[in-house]
N, C-alpha and C positions, 0 to 999 in steps of 0.2 A: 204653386198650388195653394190656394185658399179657400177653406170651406167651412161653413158656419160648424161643421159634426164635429170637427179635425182639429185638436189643440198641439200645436209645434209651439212647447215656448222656446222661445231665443233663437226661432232656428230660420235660419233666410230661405225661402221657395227657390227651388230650384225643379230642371226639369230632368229629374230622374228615370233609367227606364223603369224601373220595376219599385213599388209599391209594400209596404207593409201593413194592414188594416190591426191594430192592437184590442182587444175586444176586454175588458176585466172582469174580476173576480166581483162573487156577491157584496155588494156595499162598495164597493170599489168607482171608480172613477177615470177621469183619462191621464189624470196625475198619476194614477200606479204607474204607469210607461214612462212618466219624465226621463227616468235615468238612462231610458232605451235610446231618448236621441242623443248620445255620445255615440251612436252606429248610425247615426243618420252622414251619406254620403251623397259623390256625384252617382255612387251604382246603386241607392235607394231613399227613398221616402220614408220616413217614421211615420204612422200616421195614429196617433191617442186618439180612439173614439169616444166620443163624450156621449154618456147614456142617459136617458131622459131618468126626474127624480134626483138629481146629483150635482154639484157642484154647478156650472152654468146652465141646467138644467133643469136645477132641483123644481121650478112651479111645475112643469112638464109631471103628468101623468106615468106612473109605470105600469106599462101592456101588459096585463092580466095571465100572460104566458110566456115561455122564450121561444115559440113560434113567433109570435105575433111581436117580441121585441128583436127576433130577428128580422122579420119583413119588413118590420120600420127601419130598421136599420139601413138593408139590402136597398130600399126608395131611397133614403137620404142619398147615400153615396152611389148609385147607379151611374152618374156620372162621371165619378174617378175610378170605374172599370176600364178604362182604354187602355189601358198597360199588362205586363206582366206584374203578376199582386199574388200576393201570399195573405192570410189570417193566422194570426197568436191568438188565442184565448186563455186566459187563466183562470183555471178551477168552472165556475159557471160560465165563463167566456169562452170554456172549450166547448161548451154545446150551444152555447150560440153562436159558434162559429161553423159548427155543423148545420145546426139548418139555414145561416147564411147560407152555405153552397148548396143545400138542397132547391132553396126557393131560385138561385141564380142558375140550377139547371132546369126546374122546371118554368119560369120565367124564360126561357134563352136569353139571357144574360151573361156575359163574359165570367168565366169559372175560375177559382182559382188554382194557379199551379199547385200550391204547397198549403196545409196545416198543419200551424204547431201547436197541440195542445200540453198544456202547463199546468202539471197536479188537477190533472182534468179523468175524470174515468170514461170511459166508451158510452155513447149515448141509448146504447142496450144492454147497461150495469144498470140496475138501479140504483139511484140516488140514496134513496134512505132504508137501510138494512133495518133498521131499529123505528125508535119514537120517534116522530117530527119533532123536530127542532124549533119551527117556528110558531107552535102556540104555545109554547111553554110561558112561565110566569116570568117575569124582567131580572128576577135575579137568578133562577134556574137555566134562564137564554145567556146570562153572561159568564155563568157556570161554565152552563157546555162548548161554549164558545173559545171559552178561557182551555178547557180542556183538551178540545180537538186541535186548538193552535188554529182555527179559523181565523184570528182578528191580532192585528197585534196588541199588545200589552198596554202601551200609550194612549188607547184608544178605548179598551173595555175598565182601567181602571181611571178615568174620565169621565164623570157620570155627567158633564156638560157636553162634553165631545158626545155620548152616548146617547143623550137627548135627540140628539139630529140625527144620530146613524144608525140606530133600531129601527126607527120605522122602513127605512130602508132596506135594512137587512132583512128583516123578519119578510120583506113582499118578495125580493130576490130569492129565500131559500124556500119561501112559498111554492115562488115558479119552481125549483128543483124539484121542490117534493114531489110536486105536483106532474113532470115533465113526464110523458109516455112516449117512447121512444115509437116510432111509426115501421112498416117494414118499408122499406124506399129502397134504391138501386146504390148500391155502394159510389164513392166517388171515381174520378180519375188520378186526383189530385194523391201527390205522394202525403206522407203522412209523418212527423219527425215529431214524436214526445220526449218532454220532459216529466220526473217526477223525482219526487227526493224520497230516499231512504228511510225516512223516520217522519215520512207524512201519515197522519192518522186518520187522513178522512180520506186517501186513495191508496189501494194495495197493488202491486206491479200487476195481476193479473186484470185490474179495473183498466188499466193503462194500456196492457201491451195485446186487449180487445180490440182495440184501433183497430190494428191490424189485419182485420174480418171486414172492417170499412173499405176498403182502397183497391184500385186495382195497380195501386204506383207503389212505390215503395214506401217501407216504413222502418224504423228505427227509434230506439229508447234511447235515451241520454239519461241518466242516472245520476243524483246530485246526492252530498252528503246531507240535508237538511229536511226542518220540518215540512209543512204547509204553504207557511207564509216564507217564501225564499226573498233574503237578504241583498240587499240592491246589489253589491260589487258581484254576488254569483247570479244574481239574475242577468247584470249585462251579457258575462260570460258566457252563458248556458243560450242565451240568446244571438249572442255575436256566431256563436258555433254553427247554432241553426241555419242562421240566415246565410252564411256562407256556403254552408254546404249545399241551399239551396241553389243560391246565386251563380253558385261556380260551376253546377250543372246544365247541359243543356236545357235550353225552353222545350218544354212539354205541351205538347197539342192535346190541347182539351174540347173534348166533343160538348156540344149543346142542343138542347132540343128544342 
């Protein structure tokens, strides 16, 4: 499988049944997932979405909402719907991986079995309890940044690195702020989160909302960690999911 959306580095195509669509965090990129394809097998596909504004995308425009950067999304890859496929999202990747599968049910487009959302809240939590975050002044944004454990450390005390990745953060947690959660039809697809214990931008009951989503099942996995979860337990916490997924029956998912 090759596609221009889809960064596999080091990793040979092969013809997997089932699919994994990896969605990232605000400012994030398709590089967050590198560490994911150590789970790339013959029983699945890793597959890093690359978001426009970022890395091989960075001239590319950011969609003005995460509607509208999930439809774009949902077009690019309509194609590599022919399988059984699952969506990760992290933090903001958990709601655009939500209305990924709204637009692919109302589209009749191939649904997914499974979402795993990753220190992600329910997409009828609100986003922003308090002040927005992203008009703030450059060094009250690194502030709070630095605070919530949004960004890692390498990055916000960086102020080269930071040059390139504020404007991006700031239009990503725009979209959040901004995000209004729609009333729509719950999914089919089962539902598996993750959050860690000592995240400060999602509290378990932001999380374990999901669950008001789905008519499949749902479950919390629980990690000891902040926000930003640490590559060797994000493999983990991910290798968990996906087999749990994998190792259950395929689920018939209705389209309309």
């Amino acid at each position: 499988m090759t596609h221009e959306r889809i960064r596999r580095p080091g990793a040979v195509d092969h013809d997997a049944p089932a699919r994994l669509f990896c969605f990232p965090p605000a400012g994030g990129g398709a590089s967050t997932f590198y560490p994911l394809m150590a789970l790339d097998s013959a029983r699945i596909e890793i597959c890093p979405v690359a978001l426009p504004g970022r890395e091989g995308r960075f001239k590319e425009p950011i969609p003005d909402s995460l509607p509208a950067l999930a439809t774009l999304l949902a077009e690019d890859l309509s194609e590599l719907l022919d399988r059984r496929y699952a969506i990760l999202g992290y933090s903001m990747g958990g709601l655009v991986a939500w209305e990924f599968a709204q637009y692919c049910r109302r589209m009749g487009l191939p649904e997914p079995e499974a979402l795993f959302p990753i220190g992600a809240r329910a997409p009828h939590r609100p986003f922003a309890d308090g002040e927005p975050l992203s008009p703030l002044p450059g060094p009250e944004f690194v502030a709070a940044l630095d605070r919530l454990g949004g960004m890692p450390n390498e990055i916000l005390t960086r102020p080269d690195v930071m040059d390139i990745f504020e404007p991006i953060l700031r239009e990503d947690l725009r979209n959040c702020e901004e995000y209004r959660y729609s009333e729509v039809p719950v999914i089919d697809a089962r539902i598996h989160a993750a959050v860690g214990t000592r995240d400060a931008l999602v509290t378990l009951d932001d999380v374990d909302a999901w669950a008001e989503l789905t008519l499949g099942d749902y479950e919390r996995l629980t990690l000891d960690t902040p926000h930003m979860i640490g590559r060797d337990l994000l493999v983990q916490a991910c290798s968990r999911l996906i087999g749990g997924w994998l190792d259950a029956p395929p689920r018939l998912i209705s389209t309309f």
